[in-house]
N, C-alpha and C positions, 0 to 999 in steps of 0.2 A: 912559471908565474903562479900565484898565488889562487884558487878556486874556493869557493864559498864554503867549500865543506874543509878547508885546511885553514882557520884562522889565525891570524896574522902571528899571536902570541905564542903559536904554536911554535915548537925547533922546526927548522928547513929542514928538510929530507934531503938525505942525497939521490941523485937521479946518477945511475949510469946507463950512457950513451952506446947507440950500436958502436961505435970505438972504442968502449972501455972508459972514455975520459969522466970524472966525474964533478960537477956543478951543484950548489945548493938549488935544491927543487924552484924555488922565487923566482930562478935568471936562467931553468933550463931550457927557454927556449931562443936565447939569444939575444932578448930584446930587452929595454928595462921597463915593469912594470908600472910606470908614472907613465910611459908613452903610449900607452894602448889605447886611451878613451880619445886622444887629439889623433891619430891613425886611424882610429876608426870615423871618428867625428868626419875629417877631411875626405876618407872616401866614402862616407854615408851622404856628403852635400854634393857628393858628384854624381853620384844615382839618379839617374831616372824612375819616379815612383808611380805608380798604376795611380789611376785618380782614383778618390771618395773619401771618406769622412772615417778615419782610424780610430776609431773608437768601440764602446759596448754598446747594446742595446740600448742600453737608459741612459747614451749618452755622455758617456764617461772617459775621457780622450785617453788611449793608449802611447807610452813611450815606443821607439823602433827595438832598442833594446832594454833590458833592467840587470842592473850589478855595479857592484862597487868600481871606482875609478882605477882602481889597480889591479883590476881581476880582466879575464879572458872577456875578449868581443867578437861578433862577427868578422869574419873579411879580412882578423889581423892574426898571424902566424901563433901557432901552429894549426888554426880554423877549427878548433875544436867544437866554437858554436855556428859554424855553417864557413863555406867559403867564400861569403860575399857583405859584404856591411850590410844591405837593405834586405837580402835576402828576398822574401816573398811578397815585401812593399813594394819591388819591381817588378817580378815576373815571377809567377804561379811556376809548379812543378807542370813539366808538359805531362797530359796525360796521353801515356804511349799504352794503348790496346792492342793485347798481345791477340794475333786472330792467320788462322789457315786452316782448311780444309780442304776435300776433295779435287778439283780441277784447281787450276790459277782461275780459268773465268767466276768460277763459286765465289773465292778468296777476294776475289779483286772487287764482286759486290758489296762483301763485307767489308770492305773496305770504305767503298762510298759511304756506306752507313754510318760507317764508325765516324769520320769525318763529317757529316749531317748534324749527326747527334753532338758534334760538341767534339770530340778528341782532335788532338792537335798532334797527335806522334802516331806514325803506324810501326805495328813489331812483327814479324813474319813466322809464323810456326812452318816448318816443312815436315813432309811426311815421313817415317822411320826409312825407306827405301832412301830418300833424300840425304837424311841426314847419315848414312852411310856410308853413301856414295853411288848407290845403285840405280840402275837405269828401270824402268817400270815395268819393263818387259824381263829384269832379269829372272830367273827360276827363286833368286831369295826373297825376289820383292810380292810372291804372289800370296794375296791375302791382303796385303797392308799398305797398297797405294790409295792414299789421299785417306788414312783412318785415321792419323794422330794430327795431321795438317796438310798444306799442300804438295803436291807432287810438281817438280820441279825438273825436267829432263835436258830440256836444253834452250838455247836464249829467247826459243819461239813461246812455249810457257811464261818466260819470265817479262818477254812485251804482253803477252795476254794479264800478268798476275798487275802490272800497275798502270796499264791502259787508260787514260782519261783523269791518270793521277801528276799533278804537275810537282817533280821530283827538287825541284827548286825551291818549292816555297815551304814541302812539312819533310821532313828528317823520319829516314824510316832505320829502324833496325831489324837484325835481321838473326835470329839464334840457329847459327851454324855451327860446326866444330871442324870436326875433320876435312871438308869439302867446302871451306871458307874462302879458300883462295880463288877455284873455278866459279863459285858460285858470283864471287862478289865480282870476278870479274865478267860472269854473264849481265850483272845487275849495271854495273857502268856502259859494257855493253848496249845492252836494251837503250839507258838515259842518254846515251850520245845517239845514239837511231833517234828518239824524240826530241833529241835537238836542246838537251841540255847537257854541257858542257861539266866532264867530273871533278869543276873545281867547284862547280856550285851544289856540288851532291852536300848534304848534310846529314850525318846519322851513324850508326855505330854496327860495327861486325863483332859478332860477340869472337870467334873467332880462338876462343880460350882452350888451349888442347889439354894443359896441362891438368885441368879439375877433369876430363874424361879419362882420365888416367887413374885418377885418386875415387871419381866416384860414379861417373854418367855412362862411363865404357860402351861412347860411341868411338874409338879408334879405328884407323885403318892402319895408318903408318906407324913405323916404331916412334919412340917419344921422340930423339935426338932430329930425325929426319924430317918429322911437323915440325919440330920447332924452324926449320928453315923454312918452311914456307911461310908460319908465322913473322918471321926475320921478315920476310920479303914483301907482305902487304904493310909491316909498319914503315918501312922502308919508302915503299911505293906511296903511300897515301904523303909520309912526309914531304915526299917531292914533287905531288901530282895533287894532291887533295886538301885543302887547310881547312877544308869545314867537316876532313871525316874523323871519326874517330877509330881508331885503327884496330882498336879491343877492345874488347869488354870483358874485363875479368870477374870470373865469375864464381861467387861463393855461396848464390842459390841452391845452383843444384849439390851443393856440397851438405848443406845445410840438409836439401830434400833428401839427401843417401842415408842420415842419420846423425851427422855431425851436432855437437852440440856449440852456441850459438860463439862462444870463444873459440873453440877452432875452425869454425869458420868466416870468425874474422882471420885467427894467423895463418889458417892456411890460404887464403884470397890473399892477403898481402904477402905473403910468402911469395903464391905464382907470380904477384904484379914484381915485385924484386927479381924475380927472374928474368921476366920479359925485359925490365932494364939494362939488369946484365946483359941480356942477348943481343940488346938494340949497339948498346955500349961496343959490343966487341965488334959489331959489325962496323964501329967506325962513325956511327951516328952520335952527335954531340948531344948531350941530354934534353938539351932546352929545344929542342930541335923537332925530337917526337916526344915529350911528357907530359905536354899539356896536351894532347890528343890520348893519353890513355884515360881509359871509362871503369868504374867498376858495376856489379850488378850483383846487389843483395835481396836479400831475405828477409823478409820484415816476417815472423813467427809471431804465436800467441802469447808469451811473456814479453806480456805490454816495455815492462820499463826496462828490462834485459833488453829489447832489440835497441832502443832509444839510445842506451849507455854506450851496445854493440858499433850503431853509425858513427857516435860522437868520435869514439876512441879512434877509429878506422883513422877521420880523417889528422886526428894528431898525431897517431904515430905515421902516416903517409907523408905529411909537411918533418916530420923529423928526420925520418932516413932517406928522405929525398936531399934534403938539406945537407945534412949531416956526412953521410956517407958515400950517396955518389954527384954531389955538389950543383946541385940545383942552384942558380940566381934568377929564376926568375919568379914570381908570385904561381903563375898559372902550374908551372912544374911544379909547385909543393901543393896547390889545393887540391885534394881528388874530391871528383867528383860522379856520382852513381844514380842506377837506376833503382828503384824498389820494384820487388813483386809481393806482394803478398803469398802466405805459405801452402802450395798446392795440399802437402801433405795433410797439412789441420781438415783438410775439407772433410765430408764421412760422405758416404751414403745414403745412411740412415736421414730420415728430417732435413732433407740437403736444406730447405726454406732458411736453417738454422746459421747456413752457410754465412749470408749475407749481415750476420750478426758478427761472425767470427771475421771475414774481411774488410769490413769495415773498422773494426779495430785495430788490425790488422795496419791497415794504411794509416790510423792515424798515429800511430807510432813510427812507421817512413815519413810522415810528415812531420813528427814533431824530433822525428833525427836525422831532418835537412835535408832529404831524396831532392835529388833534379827531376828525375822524370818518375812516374807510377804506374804500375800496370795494378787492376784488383781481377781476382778471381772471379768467376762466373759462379753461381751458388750450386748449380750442374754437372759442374767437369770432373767429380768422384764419378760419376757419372759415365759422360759422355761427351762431345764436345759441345758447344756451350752455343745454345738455341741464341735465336736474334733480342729475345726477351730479356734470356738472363746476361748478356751479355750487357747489354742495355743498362739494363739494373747497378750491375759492376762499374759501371762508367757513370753514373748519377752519384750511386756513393762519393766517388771523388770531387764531382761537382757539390754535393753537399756540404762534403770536409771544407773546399775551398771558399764555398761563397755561403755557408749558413755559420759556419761555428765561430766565425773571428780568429780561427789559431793561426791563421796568416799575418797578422798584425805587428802580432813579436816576433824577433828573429829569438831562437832558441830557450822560447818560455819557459820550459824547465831547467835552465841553466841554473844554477847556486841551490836547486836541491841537495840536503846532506845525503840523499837516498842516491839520484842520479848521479851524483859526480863521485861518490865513493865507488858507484857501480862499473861508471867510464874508469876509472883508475885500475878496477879489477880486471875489467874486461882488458884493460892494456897489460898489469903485470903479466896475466895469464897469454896473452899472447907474445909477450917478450921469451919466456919463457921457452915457448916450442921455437920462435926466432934461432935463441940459444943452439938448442938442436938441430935445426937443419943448417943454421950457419957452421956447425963441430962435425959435421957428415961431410958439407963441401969443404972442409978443410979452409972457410973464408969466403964460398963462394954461394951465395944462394943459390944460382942457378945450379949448380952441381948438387948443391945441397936435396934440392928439392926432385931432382934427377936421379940421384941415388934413393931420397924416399920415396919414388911411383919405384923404381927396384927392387928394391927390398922389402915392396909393400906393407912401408910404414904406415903411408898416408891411409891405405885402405884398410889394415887393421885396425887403427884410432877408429875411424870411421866405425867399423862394424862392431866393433867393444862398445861404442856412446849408444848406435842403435838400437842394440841388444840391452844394455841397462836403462834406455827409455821404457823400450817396451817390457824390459820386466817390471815395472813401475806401473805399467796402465792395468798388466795382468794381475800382479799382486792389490790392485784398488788406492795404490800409494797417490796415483794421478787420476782424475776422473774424464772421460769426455764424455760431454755429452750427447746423447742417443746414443752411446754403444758400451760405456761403462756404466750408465745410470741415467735417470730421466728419460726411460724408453718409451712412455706414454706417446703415442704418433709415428711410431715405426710400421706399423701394417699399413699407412697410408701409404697409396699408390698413384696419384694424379699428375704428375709429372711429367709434363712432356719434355722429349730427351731430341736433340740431332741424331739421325743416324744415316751412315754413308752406306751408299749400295752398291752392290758387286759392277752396276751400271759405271760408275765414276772411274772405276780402273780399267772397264771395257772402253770406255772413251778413252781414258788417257794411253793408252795401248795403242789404239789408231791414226790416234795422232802423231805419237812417237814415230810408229811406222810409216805416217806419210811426210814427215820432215825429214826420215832417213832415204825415203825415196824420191823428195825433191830437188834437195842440197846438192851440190859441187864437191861430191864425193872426192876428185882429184885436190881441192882445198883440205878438206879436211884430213888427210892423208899426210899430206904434208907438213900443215900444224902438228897433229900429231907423233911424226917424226922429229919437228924440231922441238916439241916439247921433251919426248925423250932422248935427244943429246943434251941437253940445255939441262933438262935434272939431273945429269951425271955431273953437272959442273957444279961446285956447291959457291960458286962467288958469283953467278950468274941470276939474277930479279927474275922471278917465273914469272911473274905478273902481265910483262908486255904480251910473252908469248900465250899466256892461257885467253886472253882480253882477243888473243888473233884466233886464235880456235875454237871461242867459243861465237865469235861472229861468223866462223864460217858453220856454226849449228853444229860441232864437236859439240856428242852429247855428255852428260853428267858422266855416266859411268867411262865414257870412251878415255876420258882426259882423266880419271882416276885410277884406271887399269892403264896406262902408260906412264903415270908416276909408279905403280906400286910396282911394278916390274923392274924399275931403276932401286927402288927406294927399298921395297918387303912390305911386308904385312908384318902386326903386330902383335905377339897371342901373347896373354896372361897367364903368368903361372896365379892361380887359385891362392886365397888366403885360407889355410887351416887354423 
C-alpha cells in the first residue's frame, strides 16, 4: 500500500516477497487500499479508550489517527503504524522496571518500590553466576554473587525474590538465556506454592539463545541442544500458559555488542524466524504459539533511525508471517515488543547528563509503538542504580505518558518523507542479510542462522560495525558528550553509587547451604536422575520434569550440570 512519502503519481514499485513472488508495491500487502480506513475505523469503535479530553493544551481536539484514506493505519495489516487501532488511547506502554541485586530479599524490596512508585511490569536482572548457570557457592561464582543483579540458587530464593507480590495481577519478565528453562520453571514453581495457578501467570522469558551466540556469550550448551529446551518451554507454555509469553527475542543486547541499528533489526527477526521454524517442526500449528512470541529492542540515540528501525520490524513480521509460514490469524502477524533504552549511550563521565539521553531515548520507543518500557538509571555506567536514580528513570516515562500529549495519536509521525523513506530503508537493508541467511540454510532460516553463530558470521558483522562506530568517536567524526567534547564537569564527584558487599554473597552462601542441608536429599536425587534420562530423549518436554526438581529445591547449578553432561558444553572458536 501506498505511504505518504511514495505519492500516488508516482510508478508502483515492485515489491519482492520472501517467495520470490512479485506484486506492484500499492497491493503488496494483500489488501486493497480503499479498505484500510473502514478496518480500521470498525476496530478503532471497538476499543476501549482511557478517559479524558484528547486534545492540546490550548484546547485543540486531536484526531486517533492522521493520513490519507488509502495509506497505512493502525491495527490494519501489515501494522506498520502500531498493532492496535487505538493504540495508546487505550492502554499506555506497561512500564516494566528492569531491577535485581544482591539477595532475592534486597530485590524483592525493590520491587515493592517500584510498584509504589507507579510501574506496572516488573523485569528481573539475575546475577552473572545466575545467568550462567552456577550455583553461588561454585569456585566460578566467587566474587560476583548478587553484583550485576540477583542471585538466584534454588526455588527457596525465588519465593523470597517475589514474596508479598501477587503474580496474578502484574506480569513480570525475567532476562534469562541459557538457564531459562530451570529457572522459569522455579518461577511457576514458587506461583503455584502462593496459590496462583500458571495459567494466570502473565509475562515474558526472555529466554532468546540464539543472540548469546551472535553477541551476549552467556552459553552453556551447544547452540542445536538449547534450541531444544527453547522448543520445550514454547511448547509448554502453549499448553499450560495462555497469558505467557514464551520468548522474547532479543535484538538489545545485539545492538549493545555493536550492531548497528539495521542489523539488529535483521538479525532479531532473523532468530524470531528461527524459533518458528523450530516451533513448526516440532509439530506445533503456527497460530498456536505466535501470538505468544515477544520481541525486545533497543531504542539508541539516533532519534529517528530507532523510530523507522520499530516501524519496519513490525511490517516485515506481519509479512513473512503471513506470507511464508501462513499465519491466519491477526495476533500471529502483529509483533509486539518491549523497549529499553540504550545501556551503552550511558558514560560516566557527567552521568546527571544521562537522564537527558534516556529520555530521548524512550521517546523514540514510544513514538515507534513499544508495548512495554524499561529507561535507564542515569548511574548504571556506574553501578547498579541507587533507589533515586532509578526513581528518576521511572518518572521520565511517567512524564513522556501523561505531560507531552504523544499518547494521543497513534503513530504521529506517520507520512514523514524522512520517517517512511527511513522505515523502507531500514527494511530494504534488512531484506537483504534475510537473503543471506536464507542461501546459507539452503531455504531454511533456522539452519540459516545456525550455520551463521558457525561460521561466526553473525559475530564478525557485529564486531566490523563496532570497530567502525568507534573509529568514528576516535577520529571526532561522532561527538559524545563528556568524553569527546564538552568536558566542563567531569572532575565532579558527588554521586552516590549502590554498592554490594562481600556480606551479600556471605549470606547467600549460607543459605544455600542451609537449604542443601534441609531438603529431601532422597527427592532430589531422583529428579535429577530422571531429568538426565529424560534429556537423552530429544521428543520428551523437560519442562514437567525440571518444575519436579526444582520443588524438591534441585539447585540452579545441580539441574544444569545434569543437562550438560547429557548435552556438552559449548566453547567458541574466536573471531579473527
Amino acid at each position: 500500500m501506498d505511504t505518504a512519502s511514495e505519492p500516488s503519481q508516482h510508478p508502483a514499485r515492485t515489491f519482492i516477497s520472501a517467495t520470490g513472488s512479485q506484486r506492484p508495491r500499492n497491493d503488496r500487502y494483500g489488501c486493497r487500499v480503499t479498505d484500510n480506513r473502514k478496518i480500521w475505523s470498525e476496530a478503532f469503535d471497538d476499543s476501549k479508550l482511557r478517559p479524558g479530553q484528547f486534545e492540546t493544551m490550548s484546547g485543540v481536539p486531536v484526531e486517533p489517527v492522521y493520513g490519507p484514506d488509502d495509506g497505512e493505519f493502525p491495527g490494519v495489516y501489515p501494522y506498520t503504524r502500531g498493532p492496535y487501532a487505538s493504540m495508546y488511547r487505550s492502554r499506555l506502554w506497561t512500564m516494566r522496571m528492569f531491577a535485581g541485586f544482591g539477595t532475592a530479599e534486597d530485590t524483592n524490596w525493590r520491587f515493592k518500590e517500584i510498584i509504589k512508585s507507579g510501574g506496572d511490569g516488573l523485569s528481573t536482572a539475575f546475577d552473572m553466576p545466575t545467568l550462567l548457570g552456577l550455583d553461588s557457592d561454585d569456585p566460578m561464582s566467587l566474587g560476583e554473587v548478587g553484583r550485576c543483579g540477583v542471585a538466584i540458587d534454588s526455588l527457596a530464593d525465588m519465593e523470597d525474590l517475589y514474596a508479598g507480590i501477587d503474580l496474578g495481577e502484574i506480569t513480570t519478565s525475567m532476562t534469562i538465556n541459557s538457564p531459562a528453562a530451570p529457572i522459569f520453571a522455579m518461577f511457576i514453581g514458587q506461583a503455584e506454592n502462593a496459590g496462583v495457578h500458571r495459567s494466570r501467570l502473565g509475562g515474558t522469558l526472555q529466554n532468546d539463545i540464539l543472540k548469546e551466540y551472535q553477541a551476549q556469550k552467556e552459553f552453556v550448551f551447544p547452540p542445536r541442544q538449547s534450541m531444544r529446551l527453547v522448543r520445550d518451554t514454547i511448547a509448554f507454555t502453549a499448553a499450560e500458559m495462555p497469558r505467557w509469553h514464551s520468548i522474547s527475542i532479543s535484538g538489545y543486547h545485539i545492538r549493545e555488542a555493536g550492531s548497528t541499528a539495521a542489523e539488529e533489526l535483521a538479525f532479531t527477526l532473523a532468530n524470531g524466524f528461527a524459533y518458528v521454524e523450530l516451533a513448526l517442526q516440532a509439530g506445533l500449528p503456527i497460530d498456536a504459539f505466535a501470538p505468544r512470541l515477544s520481541f525486545f529492542f533497543n531504542a539508541h540515540i539516533d532519534f529517528f533511525e530507532e523510530i523507522a528501525k520499530l516501524r519496519a520490524a513490525r511490517r516485515i513480521w506481519a509479512r513473512w508471517m503471513k506470507e511464508r509460514y501462513g499465519a491466519q490469524t491477526e495476533r500471529s502477524m502483529q509483533l509486539r515488543f518491549h523497549t529499553q533504552t540504550a545501556g551503552v549511550s550511558l558514560t560516566a563521565q557527567q552521568p546527571e547528563i544521562n537522564i537527558v539521553r534516556t529520555a530521548i531515548e524512550a521517546l523514540a520507543g514510544v513514538l515507534g509503538g513499544t508495548q512495554s518500557l524499561h529507561t535507564n538509571s542515569m548511574d548504571e555506567a556506574l553501578a547498579l542504580p541507587t533507589e533515586k536514580a532509578a526513581r528518576i528513570a521511572l518518572r521520565t516515562q511517567q512524564i513522556i505518558a501523561h505531560e507531552t500529549n504523544v499518547t494521543h495519536v497513534a503513530d504521529p509521525l506517520g507520512g514523514s518523507y524522512f520517517v517512511e523513506e527511513l522505515t523502507d530503508e531500514m527494511e530494504r537493508r534488512a531484506e537483504t542479510i534475510f537473503a543471506t541467511l536464507d542461501e546459507f540454510g539452503s531455504g531454511s532460516m533456522l539452519d540459516g542462522v545456525i550455520k551463521g553463530i558457525d561460521d561466526n558470521w553473525f559475530q564478525g558483522a557485529i564486531a566490523d560495525s563496532a570497530y567502525e562506530l568507534e573509529r568514528k568517536f576516535n577520529t571526532g567524526e561522532r561527538v559524545i558528550v563528556g568524553v569527546s567534547g564538552f568536558k566542563e564537569g567531569n572532575d565532579d564527584d558527588d554521586l552516590d553509587i549502590l554498592r554490594i558487599s562481600n556480606e551479600d554473597e556471605t549470606r547467600q552462601r549460607k543459605r544455600l547451604d542451609a537449604i542443601r542441608h534441609d531438603r529431601n536429599q532422597a527427592a532430589v536425587d531422583a529428579a535429577l536422575a530422571k531429568l538426565r534420562t529424560e534429556a537423552g530423549d530429544p521428543e520428551i518436554n523437560l519442562m514437567p520434569t525440571l518444575i519436579e526438581a526444582s520443588q524438591a529445591y534441585a539447585t540452579l547449578g545441580e539441574m544444569m550440570n545434569t543437562m550438560a553432561d547429557v548435552f556438552g558444553r559449548h566453547t567458541e572458536v574466536p573471531v579473527i
